[in-house]
C-alpha positions as CSV (number, residue, x, y, z in Angstrom):
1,X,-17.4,27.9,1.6
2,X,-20.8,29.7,1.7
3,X,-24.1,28.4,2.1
4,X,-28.3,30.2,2.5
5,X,-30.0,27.7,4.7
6,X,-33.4,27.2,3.8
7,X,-35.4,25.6,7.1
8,X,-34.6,24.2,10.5
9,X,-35.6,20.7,10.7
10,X,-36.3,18.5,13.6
11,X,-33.6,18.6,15.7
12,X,-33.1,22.2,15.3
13,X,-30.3,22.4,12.7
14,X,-31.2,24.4,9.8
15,X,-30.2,23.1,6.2
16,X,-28.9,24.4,3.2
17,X,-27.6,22.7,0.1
18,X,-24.1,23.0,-1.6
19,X,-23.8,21.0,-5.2
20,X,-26.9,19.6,-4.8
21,X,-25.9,17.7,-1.3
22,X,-27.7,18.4,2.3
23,X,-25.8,20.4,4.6
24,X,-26.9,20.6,8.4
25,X,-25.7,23.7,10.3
26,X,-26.2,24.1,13.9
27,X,-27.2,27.3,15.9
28,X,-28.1,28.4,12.1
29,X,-31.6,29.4,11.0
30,X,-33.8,30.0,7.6
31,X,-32.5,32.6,5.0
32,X,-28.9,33.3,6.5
33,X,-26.3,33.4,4.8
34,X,-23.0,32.1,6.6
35,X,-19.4,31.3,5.7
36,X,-18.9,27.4,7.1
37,X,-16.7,24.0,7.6
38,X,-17.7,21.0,7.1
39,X,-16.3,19.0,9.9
40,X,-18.5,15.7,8.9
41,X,-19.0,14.3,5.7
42,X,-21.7,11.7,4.9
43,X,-22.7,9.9,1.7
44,X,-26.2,11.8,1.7
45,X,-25.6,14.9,3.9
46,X,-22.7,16.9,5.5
47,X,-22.5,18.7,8.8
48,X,-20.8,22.0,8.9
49,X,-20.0,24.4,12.3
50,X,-20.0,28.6,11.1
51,X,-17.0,30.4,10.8
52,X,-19.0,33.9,9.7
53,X,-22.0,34.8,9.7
54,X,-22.3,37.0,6.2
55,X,-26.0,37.8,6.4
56,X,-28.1,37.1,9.9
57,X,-31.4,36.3,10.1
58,X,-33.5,39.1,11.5
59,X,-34.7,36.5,14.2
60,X,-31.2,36.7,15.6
61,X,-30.4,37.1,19.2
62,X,-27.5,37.1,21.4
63,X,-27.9,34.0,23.5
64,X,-28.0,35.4,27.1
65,X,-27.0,32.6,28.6
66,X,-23.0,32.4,29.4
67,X,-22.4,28.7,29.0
68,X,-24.5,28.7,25.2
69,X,-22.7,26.8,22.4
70,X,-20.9,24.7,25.5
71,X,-23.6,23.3,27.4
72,X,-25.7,20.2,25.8
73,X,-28.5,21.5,26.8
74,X,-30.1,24.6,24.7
75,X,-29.5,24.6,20.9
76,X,-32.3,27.3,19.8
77,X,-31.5,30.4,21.9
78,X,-29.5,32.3,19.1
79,X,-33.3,32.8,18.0
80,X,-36.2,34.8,19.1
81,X,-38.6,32.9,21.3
82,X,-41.8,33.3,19.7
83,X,-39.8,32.6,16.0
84,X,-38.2,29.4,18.0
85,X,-42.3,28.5,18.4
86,X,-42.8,29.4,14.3
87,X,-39.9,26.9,13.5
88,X,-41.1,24.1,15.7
89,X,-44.8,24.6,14.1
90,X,-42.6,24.2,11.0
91,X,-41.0,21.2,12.1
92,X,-44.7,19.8,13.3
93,X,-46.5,20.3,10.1
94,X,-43.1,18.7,8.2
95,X,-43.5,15.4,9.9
96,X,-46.8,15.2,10.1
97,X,-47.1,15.1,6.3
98,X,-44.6,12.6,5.9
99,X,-48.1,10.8,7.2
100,X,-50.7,12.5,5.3
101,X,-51.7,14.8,8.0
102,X,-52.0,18.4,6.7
103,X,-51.5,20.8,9.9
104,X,-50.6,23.9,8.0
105,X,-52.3,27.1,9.5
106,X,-54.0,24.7,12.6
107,X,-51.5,24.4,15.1
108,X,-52.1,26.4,18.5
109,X,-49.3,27.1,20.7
110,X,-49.2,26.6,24.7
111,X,-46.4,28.3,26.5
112,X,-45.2,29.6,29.4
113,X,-42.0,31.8,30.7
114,X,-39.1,31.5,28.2
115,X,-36.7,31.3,30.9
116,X,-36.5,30.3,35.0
117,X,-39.1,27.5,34.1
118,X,-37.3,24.2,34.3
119,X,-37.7,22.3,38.1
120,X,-36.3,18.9,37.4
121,X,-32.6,18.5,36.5
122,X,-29.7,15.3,36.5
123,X,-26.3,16.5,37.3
124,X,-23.5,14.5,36.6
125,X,-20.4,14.5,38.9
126,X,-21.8,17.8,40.0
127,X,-22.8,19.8,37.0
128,X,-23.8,19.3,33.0
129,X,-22.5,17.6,30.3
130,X,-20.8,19.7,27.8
131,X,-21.9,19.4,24.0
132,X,-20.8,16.5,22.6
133,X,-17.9,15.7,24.7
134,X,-17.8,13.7,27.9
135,X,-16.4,16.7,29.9
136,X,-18.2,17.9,32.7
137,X,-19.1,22.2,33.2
138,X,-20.1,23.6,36.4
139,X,-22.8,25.5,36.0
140,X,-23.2,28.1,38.8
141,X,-26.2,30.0,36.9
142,X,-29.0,28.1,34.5
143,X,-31.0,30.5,32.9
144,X,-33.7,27.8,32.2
145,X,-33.8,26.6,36.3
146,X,-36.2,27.6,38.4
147,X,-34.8,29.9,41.3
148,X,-34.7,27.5,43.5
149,X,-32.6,25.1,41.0
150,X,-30.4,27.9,40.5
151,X,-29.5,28.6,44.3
152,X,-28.3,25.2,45.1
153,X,-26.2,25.1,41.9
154,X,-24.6,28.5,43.1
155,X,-24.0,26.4,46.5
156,X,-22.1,23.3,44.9
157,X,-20.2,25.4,42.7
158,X,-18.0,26.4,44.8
159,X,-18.2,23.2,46.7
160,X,-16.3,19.8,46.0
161,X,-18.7,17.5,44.9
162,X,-18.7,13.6,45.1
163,X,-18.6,11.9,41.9
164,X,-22.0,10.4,40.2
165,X,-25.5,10.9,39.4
166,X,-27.6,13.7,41.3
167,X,-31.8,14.4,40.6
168,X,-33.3,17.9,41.8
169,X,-36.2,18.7,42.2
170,X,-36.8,22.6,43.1
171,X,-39.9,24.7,42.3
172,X,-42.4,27.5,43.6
173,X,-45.3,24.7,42.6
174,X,-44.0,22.5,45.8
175,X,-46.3,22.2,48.8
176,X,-46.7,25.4,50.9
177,X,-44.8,26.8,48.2
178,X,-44.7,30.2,46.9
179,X,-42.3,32.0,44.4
180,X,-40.2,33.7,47.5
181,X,-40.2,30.3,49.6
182,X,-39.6,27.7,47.3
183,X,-38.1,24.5,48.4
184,X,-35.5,21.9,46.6
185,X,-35.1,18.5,46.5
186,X,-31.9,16.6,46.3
187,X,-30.9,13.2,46.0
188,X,-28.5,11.0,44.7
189,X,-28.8,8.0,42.0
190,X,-28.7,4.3,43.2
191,X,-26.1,4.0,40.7
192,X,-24.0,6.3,43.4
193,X,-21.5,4.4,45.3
194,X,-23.2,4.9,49.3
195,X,-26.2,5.9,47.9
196,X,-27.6,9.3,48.9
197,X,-24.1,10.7,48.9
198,X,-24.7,14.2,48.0
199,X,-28.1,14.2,49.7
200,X,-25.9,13.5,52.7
201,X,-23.5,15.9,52.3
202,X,-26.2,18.4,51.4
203,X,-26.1,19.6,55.4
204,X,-22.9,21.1,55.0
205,X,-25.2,23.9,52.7
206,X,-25.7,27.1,55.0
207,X,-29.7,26.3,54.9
208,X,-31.2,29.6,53.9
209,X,-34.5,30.9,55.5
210,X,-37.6,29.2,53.6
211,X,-35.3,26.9,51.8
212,X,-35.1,23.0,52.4
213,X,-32.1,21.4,51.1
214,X,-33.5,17.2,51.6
215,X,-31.0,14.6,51.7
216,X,-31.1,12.3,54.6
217,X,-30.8,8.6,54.3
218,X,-34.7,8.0,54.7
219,X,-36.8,7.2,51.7
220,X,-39.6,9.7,53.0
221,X,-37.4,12.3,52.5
222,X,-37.1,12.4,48.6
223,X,-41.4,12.2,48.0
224,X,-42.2,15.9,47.0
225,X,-45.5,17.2,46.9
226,X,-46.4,19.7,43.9
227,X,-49.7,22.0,43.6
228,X,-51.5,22.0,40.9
229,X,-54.8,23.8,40.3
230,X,-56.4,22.8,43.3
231,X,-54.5,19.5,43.4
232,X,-52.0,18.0,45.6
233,X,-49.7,15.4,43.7
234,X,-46.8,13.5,45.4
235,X,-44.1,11.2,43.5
236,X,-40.5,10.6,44.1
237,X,-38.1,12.8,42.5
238,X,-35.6,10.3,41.5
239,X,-38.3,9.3,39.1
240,X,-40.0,11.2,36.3
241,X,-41.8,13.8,36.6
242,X,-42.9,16.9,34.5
243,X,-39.4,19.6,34.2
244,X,-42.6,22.6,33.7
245,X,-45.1,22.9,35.6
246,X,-45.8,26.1,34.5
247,X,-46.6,24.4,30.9
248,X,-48.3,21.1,32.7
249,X,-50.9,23.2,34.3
250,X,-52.1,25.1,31.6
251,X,-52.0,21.8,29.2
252,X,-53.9,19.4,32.2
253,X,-56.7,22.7,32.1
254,X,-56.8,22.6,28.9
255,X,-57.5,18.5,28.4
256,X,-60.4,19.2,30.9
257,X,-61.8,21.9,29.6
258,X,-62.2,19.8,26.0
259,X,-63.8,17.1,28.0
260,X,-67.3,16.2,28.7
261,X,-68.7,15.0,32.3
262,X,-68.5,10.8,31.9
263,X,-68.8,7.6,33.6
264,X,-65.4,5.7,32.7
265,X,-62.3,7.6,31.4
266,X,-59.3,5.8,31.0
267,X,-55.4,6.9,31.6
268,X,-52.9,5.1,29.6
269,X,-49.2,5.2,30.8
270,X,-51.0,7.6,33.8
271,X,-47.5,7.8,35.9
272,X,-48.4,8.7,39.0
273,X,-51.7,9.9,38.3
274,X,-51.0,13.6,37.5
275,X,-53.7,13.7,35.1
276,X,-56.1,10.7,37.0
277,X,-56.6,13.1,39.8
278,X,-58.5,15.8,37.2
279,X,-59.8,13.1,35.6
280,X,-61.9,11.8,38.6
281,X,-63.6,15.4,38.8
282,X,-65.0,14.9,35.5
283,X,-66.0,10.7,35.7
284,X,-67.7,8.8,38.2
285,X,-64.4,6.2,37.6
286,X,-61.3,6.5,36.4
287,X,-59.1,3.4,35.6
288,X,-54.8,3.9,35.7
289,X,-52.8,1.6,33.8
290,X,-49.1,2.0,34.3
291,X,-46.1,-0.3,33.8
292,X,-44.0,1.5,36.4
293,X,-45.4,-0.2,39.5
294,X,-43.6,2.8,41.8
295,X,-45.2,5.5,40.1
296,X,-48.8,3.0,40.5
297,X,-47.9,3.4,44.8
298,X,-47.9,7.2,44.3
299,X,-51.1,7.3,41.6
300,X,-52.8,5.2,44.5
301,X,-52.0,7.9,47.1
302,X,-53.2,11.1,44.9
303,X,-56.4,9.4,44.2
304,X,-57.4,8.5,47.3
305,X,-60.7,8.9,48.0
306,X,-61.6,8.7,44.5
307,X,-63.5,6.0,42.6
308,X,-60.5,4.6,40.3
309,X,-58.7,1.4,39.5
310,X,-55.2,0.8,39.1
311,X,-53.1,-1.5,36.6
312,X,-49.3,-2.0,37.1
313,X,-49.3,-3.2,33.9
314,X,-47.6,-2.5,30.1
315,X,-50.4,-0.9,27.8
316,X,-50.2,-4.0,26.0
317,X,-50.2,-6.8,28.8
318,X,-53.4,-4.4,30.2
319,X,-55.3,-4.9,26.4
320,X,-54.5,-8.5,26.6
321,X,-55.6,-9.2,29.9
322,X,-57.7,-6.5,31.1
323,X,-59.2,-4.4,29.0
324,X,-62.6,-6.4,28.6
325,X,-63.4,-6.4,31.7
326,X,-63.1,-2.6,32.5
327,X,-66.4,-1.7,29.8
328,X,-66.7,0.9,27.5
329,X,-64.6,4.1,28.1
330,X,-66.1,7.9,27.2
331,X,-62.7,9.5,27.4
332,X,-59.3,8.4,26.8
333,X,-55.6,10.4,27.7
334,X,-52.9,8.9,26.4
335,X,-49.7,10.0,27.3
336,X,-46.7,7.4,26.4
337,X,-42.9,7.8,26.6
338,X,-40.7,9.2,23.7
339,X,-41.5,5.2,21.8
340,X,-44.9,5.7,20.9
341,X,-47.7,4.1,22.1
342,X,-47.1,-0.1,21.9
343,X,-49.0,-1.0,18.6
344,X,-51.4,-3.4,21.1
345,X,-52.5,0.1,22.4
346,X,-52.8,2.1,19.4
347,X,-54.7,-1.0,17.9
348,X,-57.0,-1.6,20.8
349,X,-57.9,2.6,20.4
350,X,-58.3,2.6,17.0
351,X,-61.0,-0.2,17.4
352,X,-62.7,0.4,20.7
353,X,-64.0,3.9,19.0
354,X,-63.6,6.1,22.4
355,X,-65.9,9.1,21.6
356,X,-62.9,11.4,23.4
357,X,-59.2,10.6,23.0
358,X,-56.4,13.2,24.2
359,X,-53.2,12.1,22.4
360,X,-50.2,13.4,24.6
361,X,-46.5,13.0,22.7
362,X,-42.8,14.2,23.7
363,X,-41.5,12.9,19.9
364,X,-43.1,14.3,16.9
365,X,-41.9,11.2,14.7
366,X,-44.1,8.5,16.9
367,X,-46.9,11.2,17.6
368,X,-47.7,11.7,14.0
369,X,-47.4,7.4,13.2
370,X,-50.1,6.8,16.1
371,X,-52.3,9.7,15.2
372,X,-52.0,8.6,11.5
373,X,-53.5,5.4,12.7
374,X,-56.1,6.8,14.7
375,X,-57.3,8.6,12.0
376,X,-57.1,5.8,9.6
377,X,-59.6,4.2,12.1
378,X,-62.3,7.3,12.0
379,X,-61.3,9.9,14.7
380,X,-61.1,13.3,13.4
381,X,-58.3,15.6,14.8
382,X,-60.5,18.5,16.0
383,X,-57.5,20.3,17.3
384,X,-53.6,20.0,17.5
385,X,-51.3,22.0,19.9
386,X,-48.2,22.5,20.1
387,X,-46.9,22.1,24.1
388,X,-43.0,24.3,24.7
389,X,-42.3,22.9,27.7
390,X,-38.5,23.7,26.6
391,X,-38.1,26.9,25.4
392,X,-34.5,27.5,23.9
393,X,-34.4,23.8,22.7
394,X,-35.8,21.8,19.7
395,X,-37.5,19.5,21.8
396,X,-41.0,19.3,20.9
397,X,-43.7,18.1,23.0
398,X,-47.8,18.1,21.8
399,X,-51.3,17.4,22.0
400,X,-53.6,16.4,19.4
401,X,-57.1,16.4,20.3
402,X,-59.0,13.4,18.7
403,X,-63.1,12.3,18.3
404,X,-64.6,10.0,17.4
405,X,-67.6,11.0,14.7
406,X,-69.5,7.4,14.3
């Protein structure tokens, strides 16, 4: 049957309607025409794959990337990059209603390169998971990785490789770092049988000049240091971490540069203090509260030397406990994982009335229910931007910039 999509929806599926009834089509977008299947059927929707594509959009590309429509990784590179940004606007200002929040025409758009951007990755059993299937693809080139990424993939793909979990870490934003000697990181998951497997097994790599394949058995060995700015920021890298820094930068310069000089500024869910240690240029203190007490050890290290206090704490354990005894804020970054912030956080901002509030978000859906409720309390949304830290994909990332007007 035939279908004309009409708009790509979060998640980057674009729908149409046949009979009345939703259908989602992947690697579609708005205004094609395309001959389908459906291949699921729902009571209130259907999901279709293309057979034809009758009438492309004039956004079309050809995905440059061999592994596209295989790989579980990109889902949006069939399209133009700067229409992919248009569509996720789209997507933005979609959900956003759904909470009375009109961002039509507002949204500003941070980006960085479209492709060779991505540092952090998780291989499993030696490469990526294919698109919805549990088989494995060994990926020898990833357009998305940054070279250094890329040149260890090359390595193992044509290498046996031990069976499990794997974290890289490779960019041209490590220490001593530049974009012809870049160094990677390697290490395997402590869910890998002799942990450290691969890391081990990474000195059978020819080790090319400038190039630092780390592996050993000692804990030191898997604490990168990144340059940022004029910054020097060390954490693990079997734990999270930004995947572009290219992005980070410009949006940590860009948080700054909307803050006034202050005496307190707080970091909710601060990691390892990536943001604290621009912070404490701007306030005479800075207080960290962070549940992950590892990423608190690094936070401690990157701010040494700078007037701060640190909380290995949930947000909400901090507000119960805490939070009275730190005073009165003049800036707040929030920056909590893809569940929103806990509703003892959001509910301890929306009544403390911090004049300056930096609202980070990877989900869309719990961005717009917190920022709904901040507004609800009084702070107006001065400005809202839309981060791509994943070009190619429909993941969305932002930043809504929030005062408080007493």
């Amino acid at each position: 049957m035939n279908i004309i999509t009409e708009k790509t929806v979060f998640g980057g599926n674009s729908i149409g309607k046949i009979n009345g009834k939703t259908v989602f089509v992947p690697f579609s977008m708005p205004g094609e025409e395309l001959e389908i299947n459906i291949i699921e059927s729902k009571r209130d929707y259907d999901t279709a794959e293309i057979v034809k594509i009758l009438k492309p959009s004039g956004f079309r590309t050809e995905p440059l990337c061999s592994y596209y429509y295989k790989c579980g990784g990109c889902n949006m590179m069939h399209i133009q990059p700067d229409y992919q940004r248009e569509l996720k606007k789209n997507m933005l200002c979609d959900i956003f209603a759904q909470h009375k929040i009109n961002l039509e025409g507002k949204i500003k758009v941070v980006s960085g390169p479209d492709f060779n951007y991505r540092s952090r990755f998780q291989l499993n059993d030696g490469g990526l998971s294919e698109r919805a299937s549990n088989n494995i693809i060994r990926v020898k080139n990833c357009l998305c990785a940054e070279t250094p990424v890329n040149e260890y993939l090359e390595q193992i793909s044509e290498t046996s490789v031990e069976k499990g979990r794997i974290h890289l870490f490779g960019s041209c934003f490590l220490e001593d770092a530049t974009l012809n000697e870049s160094k990677i990181y390697v290490s395997g998951s402590k869910t890998v049988e002799k942990n450290r497997l691969l890391g081990n097994k990474s000195k059978q790599f020819k080790r090319k000049e400038n190039h630092y394949f780390a592996g050993t058995v000692e804990q030191s060995e898997y604490v990168a240091t990144v340059c940022l700015g004029c910054k020097k920021i060390s954490f693990d890298v079997r734990g999270f971490f930004q995947s572009n820094l290219f992005v980070f930068e410009k949006t940590v310069n860009l948080i700054m540069s909307t803050l006034p000089q202050g005496k307190l500024a707080l970091d909710m869910y601060s990691g390892c203090g990536s943001i604290s240690v621009f912070l404490a240029d701007k306030f005479e203190k800075t207080v960290l509260v962070e549940h992950n007490r590892d990423a608190v050890v690094f936070a401690e290290k990157n701010l040494a030397g700078k007037n701060h206090q640190s909380f290995g704490l949930s947000g909400a354990a901090w507000v119960k406990n805490c939070s009275d005894s730190c005073g009165r804020f003049d800036a707040c970054v929030v920056d909590p994982p893809r569940s929103g912030m806990e509703k003892e956080v959001c509910d301890y901002l929306c009544r403390s009335k911090i004049p300056y509030l930096r609202s980070l978000s990877c989900d869309p859906a719990t961005h717009a229910r917190d920022v709904a409720a901040l507004v609800h309390a009084g702070y107006v949304l001065k400005d809202f931007y839309l981060l791509d830290f994943y070009p190619h994909t429909s993941h969305i990332e932002s930043l809504a910039v929030l005062d408080y007007e007493a």
